[in-house]
TORSEVO-665992 format. One record per residue (C-alpha): residue number from 1; residue in one letter; x, y, z. Coordinates in Angstrom, 3 decimals. Layout:
<atoms>
   drenba   fikol          x          y          z
      NUM       A          X          Y          Z
...
</atoms>
This chain:
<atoms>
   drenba   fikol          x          y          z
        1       X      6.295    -23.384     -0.641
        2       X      6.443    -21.374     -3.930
        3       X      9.672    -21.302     -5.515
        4       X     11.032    -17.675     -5.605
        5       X     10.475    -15.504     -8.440
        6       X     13.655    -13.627    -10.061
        7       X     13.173     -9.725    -11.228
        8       X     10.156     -8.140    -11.286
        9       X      7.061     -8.496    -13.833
       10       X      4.621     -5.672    -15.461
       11       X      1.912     -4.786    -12.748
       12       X     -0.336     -5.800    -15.711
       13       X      1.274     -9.534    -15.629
       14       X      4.124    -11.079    -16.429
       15       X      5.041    -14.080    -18.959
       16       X      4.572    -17.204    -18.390
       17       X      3.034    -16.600    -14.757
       18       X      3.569    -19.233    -11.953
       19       X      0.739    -17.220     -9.847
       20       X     -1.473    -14.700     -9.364
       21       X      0.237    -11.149     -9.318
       22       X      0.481     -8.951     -6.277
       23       X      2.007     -5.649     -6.315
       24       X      1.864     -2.395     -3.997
       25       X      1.636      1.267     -3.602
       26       X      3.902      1.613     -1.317
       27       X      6.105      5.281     -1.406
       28       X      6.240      6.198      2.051
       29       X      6.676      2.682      2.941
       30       X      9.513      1.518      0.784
       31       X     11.522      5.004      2.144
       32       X     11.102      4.040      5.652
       33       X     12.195      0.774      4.971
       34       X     15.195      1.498      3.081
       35       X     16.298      3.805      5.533
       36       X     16.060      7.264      3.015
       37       X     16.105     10.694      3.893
       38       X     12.728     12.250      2.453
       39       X     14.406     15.173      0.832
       40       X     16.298     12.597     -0.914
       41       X     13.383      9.795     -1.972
       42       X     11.261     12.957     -2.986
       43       X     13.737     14.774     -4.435
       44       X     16.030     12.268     -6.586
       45       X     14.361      9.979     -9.180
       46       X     17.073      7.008     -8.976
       47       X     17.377      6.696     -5.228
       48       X     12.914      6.639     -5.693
       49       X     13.316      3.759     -8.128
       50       X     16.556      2.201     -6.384
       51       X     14.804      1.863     -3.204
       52       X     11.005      1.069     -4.591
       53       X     13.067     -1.958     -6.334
       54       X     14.979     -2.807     -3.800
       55       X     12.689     -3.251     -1.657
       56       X      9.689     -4.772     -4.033
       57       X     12.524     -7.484     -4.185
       58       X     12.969     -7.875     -0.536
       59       X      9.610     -8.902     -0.487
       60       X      9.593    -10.810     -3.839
       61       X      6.744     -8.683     -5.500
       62       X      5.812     -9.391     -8.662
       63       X      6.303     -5.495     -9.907
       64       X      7.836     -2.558     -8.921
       65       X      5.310      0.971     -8.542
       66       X      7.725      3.284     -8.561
       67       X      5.460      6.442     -8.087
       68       X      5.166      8.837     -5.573
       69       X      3.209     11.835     -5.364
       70       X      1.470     11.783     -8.136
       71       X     -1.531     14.555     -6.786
       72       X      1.020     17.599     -6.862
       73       X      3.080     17.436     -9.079
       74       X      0.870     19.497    -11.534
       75       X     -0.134     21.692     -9.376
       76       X      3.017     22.295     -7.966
       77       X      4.330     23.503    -11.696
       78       X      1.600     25.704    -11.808
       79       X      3.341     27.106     -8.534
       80       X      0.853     26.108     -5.918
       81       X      2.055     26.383     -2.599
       82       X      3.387     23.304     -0.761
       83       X      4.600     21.903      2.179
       84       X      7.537     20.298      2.668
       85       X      8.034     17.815      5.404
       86       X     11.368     16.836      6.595
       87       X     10.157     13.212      7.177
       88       X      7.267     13.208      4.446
       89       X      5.946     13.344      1.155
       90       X      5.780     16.918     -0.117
       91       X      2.474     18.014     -0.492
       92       X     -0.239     20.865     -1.230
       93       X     -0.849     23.443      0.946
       94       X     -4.550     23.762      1.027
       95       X     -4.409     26.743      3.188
       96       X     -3.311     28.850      0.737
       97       X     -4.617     27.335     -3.131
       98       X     -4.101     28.534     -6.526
       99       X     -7.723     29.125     -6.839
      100       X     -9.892     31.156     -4.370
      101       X    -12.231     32.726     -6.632
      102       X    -13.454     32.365    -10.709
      103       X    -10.709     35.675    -11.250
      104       X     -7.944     33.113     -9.825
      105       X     -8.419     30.658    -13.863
      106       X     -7.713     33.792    -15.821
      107       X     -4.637     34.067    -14.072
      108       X     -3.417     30.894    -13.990
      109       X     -3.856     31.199    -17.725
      110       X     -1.731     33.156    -18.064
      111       X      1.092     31.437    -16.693
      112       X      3.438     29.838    -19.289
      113       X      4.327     25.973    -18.161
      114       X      7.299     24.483    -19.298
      115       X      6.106     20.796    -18.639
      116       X      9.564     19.250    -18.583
      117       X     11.206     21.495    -16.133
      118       X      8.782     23.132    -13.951
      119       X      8.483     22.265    -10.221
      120       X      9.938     18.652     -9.677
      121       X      8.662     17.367    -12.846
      122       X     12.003     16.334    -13.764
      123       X     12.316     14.380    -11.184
      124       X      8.703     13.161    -12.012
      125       X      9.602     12.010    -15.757
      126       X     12.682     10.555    -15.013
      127       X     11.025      8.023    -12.408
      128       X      8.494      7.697    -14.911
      129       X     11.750      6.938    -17.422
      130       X     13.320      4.872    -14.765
      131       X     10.226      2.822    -14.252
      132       X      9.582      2.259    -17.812
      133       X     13.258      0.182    -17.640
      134       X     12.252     -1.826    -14.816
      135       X      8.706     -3.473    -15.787
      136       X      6.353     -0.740    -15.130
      137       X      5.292      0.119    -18.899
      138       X      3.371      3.116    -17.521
      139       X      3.074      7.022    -17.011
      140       X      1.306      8.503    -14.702
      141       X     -1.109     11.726    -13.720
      142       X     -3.572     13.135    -11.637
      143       X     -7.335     12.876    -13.073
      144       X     -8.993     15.706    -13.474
      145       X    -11.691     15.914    -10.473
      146       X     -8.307     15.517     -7.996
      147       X     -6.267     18.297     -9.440
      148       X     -9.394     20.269     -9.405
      149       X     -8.887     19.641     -5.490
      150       X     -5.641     20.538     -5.511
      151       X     -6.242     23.961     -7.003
      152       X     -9.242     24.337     -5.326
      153       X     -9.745     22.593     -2.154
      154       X    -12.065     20.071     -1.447
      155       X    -15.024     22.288      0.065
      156       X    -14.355     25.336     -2.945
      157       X    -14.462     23.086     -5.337
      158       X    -17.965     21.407     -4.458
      159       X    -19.138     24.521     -3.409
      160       X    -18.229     25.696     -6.974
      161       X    -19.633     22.562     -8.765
      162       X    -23.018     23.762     -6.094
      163       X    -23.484     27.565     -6.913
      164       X    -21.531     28.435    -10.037
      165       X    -21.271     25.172    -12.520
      166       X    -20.303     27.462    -15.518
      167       X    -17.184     28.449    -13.572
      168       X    -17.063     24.581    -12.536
      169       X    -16.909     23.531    -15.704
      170       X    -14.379     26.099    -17.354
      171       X    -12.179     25.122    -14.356
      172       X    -12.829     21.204    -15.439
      173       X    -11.883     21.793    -19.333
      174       X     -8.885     24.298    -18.436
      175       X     -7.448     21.274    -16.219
      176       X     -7.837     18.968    -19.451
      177       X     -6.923     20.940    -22.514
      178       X     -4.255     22.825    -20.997
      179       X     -2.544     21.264    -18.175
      180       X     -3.282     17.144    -18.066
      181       X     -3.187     16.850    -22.271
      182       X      0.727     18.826    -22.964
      183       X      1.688     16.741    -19.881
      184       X      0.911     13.687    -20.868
      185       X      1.782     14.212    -24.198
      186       X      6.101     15.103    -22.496
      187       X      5.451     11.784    -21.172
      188       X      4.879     10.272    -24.403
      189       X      7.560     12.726    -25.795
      190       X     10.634     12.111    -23.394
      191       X      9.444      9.347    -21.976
      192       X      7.936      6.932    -24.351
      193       X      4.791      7.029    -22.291
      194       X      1.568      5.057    -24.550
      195       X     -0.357      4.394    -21.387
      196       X     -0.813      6.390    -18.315
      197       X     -2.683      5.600    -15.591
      198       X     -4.783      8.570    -13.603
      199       X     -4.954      8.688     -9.719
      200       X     -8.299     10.107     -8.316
      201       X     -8.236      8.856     -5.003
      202       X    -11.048     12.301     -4.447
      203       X    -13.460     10.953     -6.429
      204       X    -14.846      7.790     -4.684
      205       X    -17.740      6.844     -2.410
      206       X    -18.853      8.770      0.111
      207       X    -17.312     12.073     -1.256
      208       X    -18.950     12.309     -3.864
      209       X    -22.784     11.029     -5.502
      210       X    -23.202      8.548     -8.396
      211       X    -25.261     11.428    -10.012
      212       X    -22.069     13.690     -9.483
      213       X    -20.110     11.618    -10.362
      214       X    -21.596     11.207    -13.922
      215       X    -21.692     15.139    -13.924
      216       X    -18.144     16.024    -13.188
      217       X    -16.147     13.131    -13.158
      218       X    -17.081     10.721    -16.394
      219       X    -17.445     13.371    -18.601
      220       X    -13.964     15.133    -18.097
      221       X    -11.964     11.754    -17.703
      222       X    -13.653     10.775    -20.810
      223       X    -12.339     14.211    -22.197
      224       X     -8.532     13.535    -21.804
      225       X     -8.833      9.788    -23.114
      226       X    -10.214     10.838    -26.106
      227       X     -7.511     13.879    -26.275
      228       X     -4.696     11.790    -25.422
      229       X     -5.576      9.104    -27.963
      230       X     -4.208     12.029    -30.863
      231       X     -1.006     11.706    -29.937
      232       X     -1.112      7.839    -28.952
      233       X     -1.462      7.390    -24.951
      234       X     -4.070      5.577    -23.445
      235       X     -5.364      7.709    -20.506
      236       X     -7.469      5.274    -18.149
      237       X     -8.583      7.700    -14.763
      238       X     -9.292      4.684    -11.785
      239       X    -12.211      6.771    -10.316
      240       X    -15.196      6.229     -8.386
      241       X    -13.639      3.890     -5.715
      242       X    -16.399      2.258     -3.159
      243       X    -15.281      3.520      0.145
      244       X    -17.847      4.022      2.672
      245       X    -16.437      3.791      6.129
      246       X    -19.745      2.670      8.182
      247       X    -20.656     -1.033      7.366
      248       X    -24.126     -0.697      8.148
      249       X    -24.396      1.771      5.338
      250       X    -22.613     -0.956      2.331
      251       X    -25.306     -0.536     -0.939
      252       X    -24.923     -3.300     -2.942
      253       X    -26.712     -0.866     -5.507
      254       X    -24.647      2.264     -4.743
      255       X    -21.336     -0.271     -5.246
      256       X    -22.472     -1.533     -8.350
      257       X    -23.021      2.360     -9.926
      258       X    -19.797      2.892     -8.485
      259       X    -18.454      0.167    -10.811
      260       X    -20.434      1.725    -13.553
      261       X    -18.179      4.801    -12.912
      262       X    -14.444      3.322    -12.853
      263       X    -15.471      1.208    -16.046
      264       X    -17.047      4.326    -17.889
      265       X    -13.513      6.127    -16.930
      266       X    -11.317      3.126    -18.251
      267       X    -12.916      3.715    -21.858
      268       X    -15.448      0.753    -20.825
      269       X    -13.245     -1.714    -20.104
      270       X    -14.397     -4.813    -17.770
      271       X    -11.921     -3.407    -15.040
      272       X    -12.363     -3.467    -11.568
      273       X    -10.562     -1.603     -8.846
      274       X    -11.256     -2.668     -5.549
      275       X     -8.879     -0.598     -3.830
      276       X     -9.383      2.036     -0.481
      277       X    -12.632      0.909      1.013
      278       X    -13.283     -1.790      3.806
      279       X    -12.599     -4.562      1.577
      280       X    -11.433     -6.921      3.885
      281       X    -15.273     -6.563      5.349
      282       X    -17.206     -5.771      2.262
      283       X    -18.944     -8.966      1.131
      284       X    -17.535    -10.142     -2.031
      285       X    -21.059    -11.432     -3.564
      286       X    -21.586     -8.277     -4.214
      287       X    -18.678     -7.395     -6.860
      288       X    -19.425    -11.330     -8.045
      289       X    -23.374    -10.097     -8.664
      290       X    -22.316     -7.367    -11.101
      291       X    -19.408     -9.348    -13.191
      292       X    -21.823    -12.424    -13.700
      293       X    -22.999     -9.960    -16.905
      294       X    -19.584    -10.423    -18.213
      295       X    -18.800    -13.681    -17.600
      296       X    -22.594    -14.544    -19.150
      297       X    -20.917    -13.208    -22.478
      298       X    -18.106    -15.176    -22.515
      299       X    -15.638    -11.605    -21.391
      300       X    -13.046    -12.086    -18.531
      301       X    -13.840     -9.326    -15.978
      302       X    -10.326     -7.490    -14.328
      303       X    -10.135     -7.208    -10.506
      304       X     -7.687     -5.642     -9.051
      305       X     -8.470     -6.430     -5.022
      306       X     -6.669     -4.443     -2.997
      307       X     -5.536     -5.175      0.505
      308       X     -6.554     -2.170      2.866
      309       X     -3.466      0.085      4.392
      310       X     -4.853      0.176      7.591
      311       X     -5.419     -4.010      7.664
      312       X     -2.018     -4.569      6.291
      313       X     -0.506     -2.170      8.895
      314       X     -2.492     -3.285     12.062
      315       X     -2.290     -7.123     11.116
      316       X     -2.462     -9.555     12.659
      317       X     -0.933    -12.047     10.043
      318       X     -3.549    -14.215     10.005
      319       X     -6.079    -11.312      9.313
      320       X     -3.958    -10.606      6.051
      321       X     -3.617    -14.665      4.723
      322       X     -7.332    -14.691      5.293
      323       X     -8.309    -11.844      3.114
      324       X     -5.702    -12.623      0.322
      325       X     -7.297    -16.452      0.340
      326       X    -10.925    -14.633      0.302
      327       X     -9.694    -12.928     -2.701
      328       X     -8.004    -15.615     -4.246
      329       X    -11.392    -18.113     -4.176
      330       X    -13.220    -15.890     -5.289
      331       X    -11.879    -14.270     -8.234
      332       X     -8.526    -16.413     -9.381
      333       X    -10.702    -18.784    -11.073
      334       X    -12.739    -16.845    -13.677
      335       X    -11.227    -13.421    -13.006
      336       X     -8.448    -11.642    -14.183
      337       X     -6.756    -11.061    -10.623
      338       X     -4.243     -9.237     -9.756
      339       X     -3.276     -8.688     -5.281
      340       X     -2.756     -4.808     -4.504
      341       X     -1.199     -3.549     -1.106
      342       X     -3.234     -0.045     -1.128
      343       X     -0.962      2.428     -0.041
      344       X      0.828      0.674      2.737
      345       X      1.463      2.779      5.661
      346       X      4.991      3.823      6.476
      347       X      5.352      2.130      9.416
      348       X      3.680     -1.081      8.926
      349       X      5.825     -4.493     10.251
      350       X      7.316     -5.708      7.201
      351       X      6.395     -9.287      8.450
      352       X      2.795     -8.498      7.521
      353       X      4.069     -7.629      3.787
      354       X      5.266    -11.026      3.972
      355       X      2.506    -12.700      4.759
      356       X      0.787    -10.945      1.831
      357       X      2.974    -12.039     -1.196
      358       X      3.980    -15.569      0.993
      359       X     -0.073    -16.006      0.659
      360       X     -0.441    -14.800     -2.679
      361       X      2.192    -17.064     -4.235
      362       X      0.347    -19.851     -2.102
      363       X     -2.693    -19.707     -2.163
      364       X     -2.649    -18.436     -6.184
      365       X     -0.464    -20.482     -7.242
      366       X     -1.938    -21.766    -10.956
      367       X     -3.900    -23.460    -11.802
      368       X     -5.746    -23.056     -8.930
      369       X     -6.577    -25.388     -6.494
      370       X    -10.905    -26.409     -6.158
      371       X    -10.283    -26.052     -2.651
      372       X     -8.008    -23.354     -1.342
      373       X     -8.387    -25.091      2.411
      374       X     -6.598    -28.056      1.232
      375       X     -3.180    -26.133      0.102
      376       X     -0.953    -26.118      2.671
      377       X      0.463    -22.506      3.993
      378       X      3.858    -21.573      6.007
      379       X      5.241    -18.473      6.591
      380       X      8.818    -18.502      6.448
      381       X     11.426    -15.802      8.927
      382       X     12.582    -13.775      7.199
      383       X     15.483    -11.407      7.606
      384       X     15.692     -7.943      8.150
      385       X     15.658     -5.779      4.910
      386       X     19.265     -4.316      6.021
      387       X     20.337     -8.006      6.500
      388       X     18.955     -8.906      3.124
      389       X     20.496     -6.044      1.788
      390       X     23.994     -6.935      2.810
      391       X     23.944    -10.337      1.855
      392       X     21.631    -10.729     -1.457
      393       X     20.970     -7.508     -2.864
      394       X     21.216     -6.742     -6.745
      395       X     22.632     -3.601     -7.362
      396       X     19.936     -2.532     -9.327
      397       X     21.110      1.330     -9.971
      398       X     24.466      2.454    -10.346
</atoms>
């Protein structure tokens, strides 16, 4: 067994690693866990980060993701309508959005933002502050085709992007120049922000083309990189996620434009995310087809392979080992790797988030081994988090 780590690393890798990384998205999860209200963990930045820590070290993760809903908050300052659950995330109501019709942008220009105190984006920035103390060196947005959702709705907004592009496209530079760019740059004012990361969970595989793709979503992420870089934050949007439900339908070609798209949004980095789709069923030959250009020119691909929520919540344990080994022997080696719970479910049996980091720490444990069959694997009982929390527990927060 893996001796335990103490603290918690950068999701980007800590020094003088012992084994491959794993960390989580894991909001919902960590509050049901923990045993807090919602209209506290969505309301109050240090019980967030409290409880995302606590419970990251419950299950000895390498890093704490502190985030939570980071698809609303701008539109929620731009005073979009919302719901909010009394056992749930806040989110947008997409009954009633900001924009209906092209009359809807002039508007919403006109509406003065302060981007400090509007909505709950204090509470955003100071989990953003709060994370940047405990290991996760990061700020954090929506990319632009996803807050065009937001304001739009899913169906407007294609429909827009469909029958009138000019209006698509305004709507696409408005959401750069004047909502996603003064944000960020708070972030790097209050906050010390000099990399944020964008979440476009809309713009994957099947929801949208490869050819729209290059269209509406490249060109705009692109956009706020390049405007961010002014003021010194590096904006990298993790867009165009494989995701296609049906099997029978994988495209080894389709994947590998996909791939295309997430690098081409990272400012053409050799980065990977592997992160909502069927991964656990995908076949892996196909990412290894498309890095073998990299690692023909001597570069060191990123892969960040990410566990699927509904796997991780519906088990069983020996489902989970399997697929972080899978991972493991086929990227640890010549990969930059790093393990990634993908939005675990609330309710998921914390002895399958066990199994994941027990395995990870196992099985990628460096260097690692020629033949991952041969390294022995035991999954320890483990107490409750409550138990844990009584008897080991660092007060992290005061």
């Amino acid at each position: 067994m893996p001796e335990e780590k103490v603290g918690l690393a950068s999701f980007f890798g800590g020094e003088e690693e012992r084994w491959i990384q794993i960390a989580a998205q894991m909001h919902d999860h960590a509050m049901t866990v923990a045993g807090v209200p919602a209209k506290e963990f969505y309301y109050d930045a240090k019980s967030l980060i409290k409880s995302s820590v606590d419970v990251s070290n419950y299950y000895n993760m390498d890093s704490c993701l502190g985030f939570a809903d980071a698809y609303n908050y701008e539109v929620e300052a731009l005073g979009g309508k919302m719901v909010y659950g009394e056992n749930s995330m806040p989110t947008i109501d997409f009954r009633d959005t900001l924009i209906k019709k092209p009359e809807d942008l002039t508007n919403l220009r006109k509406k003065k933002v302060d981007w400090r105190k509007d909505g709950r984006l204090p509470y955003a920035l100071e989990s953003v502050n709060l994370n940047m103390e405990y290991g996760t060196v990061q700020g954090i947005f929506c990319s632009p085709f996803s807050l065009a959702v937001g304001l739009c709705s899913y169906p407007r907004l294609i429909k827009f992007m469909r029958k009138q592009p000019e209006f698509a496209h305004e709507l696409y530079t408005f959401i750069v120049d004047d909502v996603l760019e003064p944000y960020l740059k708070v972030q790097n004012d209050e906050c010390g922000v000099m990399m944020a990361i964008g979440a476009d969970a809309w713009a994957c595989i099947p929801n949208l083309s490869i050819k729209d793709m290059q269209e509406w979503v490249v060109p705009y992420n692109q956009r706020i990189t390049e405007r961010a870089k002014k003021f010194g934050v590096m904006a990298m949007n993790v867009s165009g996620d494989y995701c296609e439900e049906r099997l029978e339908k994988f495209d080894k070609k389709i994947l590998h434009d996909s791939f295309d798209i997430e690098i081409a949004s990272q400012g053409g980095l050799p980065s990977l995310f592997l992160a909502m789709g069927r991964w656990h069923e995908y076949p892996l030959e196909a990412v290894l087809d498309y890095t073998k250009k990299f690692l023909e020119k001597g570069d060191k691909p990123t892969v960040t392979a990410g566990l699927n929520g509904r796997m991780l919540r519906d088990g069983p344990v020996e489902k989970i080992v399997d697929n972080v080994k899978r991972f493991i022997d086929a990227f640890a080696r010549d990969h930059n790797l790093t393990i990634f719970c993908a939005n675990i479910p609330a309710d998921t049996p914390t002895d399958h988030i066990h199994a994941a980091i027990v395995a990870t720490h196992t099985y990628g444990r460096l260097p690692i081994a020629d033949n991952l069959d041969d390294v022995e694997f035991e999954l320890p009982k483990r107490e409750s988090f409550q138990e844990w929390k009584k008897n080991v527990a660092p007060e992290i927060l005061a």
